[in-house]
C-alpha positions in Angstrom: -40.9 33.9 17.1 -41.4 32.0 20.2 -41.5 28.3 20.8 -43.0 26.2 23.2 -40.5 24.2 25.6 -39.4 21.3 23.6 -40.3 22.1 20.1 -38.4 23.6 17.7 -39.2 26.3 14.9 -39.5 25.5 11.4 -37.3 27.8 10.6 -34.0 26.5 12.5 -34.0 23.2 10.0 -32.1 23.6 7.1 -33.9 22.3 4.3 -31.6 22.5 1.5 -30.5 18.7 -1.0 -27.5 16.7 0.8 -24.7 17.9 -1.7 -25.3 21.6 -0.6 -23.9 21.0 2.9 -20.3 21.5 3.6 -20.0 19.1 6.4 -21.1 16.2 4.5 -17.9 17.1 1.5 -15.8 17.3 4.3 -16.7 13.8 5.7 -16.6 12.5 1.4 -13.3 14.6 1.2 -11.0 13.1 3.6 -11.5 8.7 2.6 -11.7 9.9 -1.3 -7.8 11.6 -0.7 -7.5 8.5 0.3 -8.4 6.3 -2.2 -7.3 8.7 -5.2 -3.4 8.5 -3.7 -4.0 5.1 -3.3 -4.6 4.4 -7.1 -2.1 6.7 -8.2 0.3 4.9 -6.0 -0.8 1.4 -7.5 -0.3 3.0 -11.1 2.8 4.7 -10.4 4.4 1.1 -8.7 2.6 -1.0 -11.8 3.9 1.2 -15.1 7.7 1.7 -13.1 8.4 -1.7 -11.5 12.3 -2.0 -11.3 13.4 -5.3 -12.7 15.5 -7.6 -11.4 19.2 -6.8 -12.7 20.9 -10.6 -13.0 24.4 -9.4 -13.0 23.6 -8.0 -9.1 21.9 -11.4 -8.0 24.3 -13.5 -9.6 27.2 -11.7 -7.5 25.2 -11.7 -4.0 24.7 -15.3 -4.4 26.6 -18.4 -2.7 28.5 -20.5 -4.8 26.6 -23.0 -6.8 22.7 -21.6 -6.6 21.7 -21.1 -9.7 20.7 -16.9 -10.3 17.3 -18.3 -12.5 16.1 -20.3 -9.5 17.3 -17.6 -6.7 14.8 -15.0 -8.7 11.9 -17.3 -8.2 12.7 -18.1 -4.5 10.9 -16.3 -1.4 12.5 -14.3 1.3 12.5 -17.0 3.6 13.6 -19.7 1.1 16.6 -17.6 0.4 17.9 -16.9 3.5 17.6 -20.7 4.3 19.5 -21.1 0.6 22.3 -18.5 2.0 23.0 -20.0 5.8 25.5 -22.9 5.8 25.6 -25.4 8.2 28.7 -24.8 10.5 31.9 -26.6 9.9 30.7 -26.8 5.9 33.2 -24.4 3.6 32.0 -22.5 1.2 32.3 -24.5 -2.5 35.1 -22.5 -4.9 
């Protein structure tokens, strides 16, 4: 079949519904991997959450902080909890 310059046969278009064309399940396939391990991940971190073990706080702890109050504390708070000032000694 010939064409004219610039027009294109009716035949070269694929005419076939949107979920019969492999490109477009390998553009669905890649961010749905994605979001699938992301949910398992979530589940798997939700149902096995590690608790916090008091005995191991209590011991990591300076003197006189209180393990109950440590637990609840940020990152930040508890570093500033665990510095001492210099020329203060620890309390025994």
């Amino acid at each position: 079949m010939t064409t004219q310059p610039g027009r294109v046969a009716e035949q070269d278009f694929d005419t076939s519904p949107w979920w019969r064309q492999r490109y477009c399940w390998l553009v669905i396939s890649g961010p749905l991997v994605v979001v699938i391990a992301a949910l398992s991940t979530m589940v798997i971190a939700y149902r096995g959450a590690d608790p916090v073990v008091q005995e191991y706080v209590s011991q990591h702890l300076p003197k006189g902080l209180d393990p109950r109050v440590a637990v609840s504390m940020r990152p930040a708070e508890m570093s500033a909890a665990m510095v001492r000032p210099v020329g203060v000694k620890p309390v025994n």
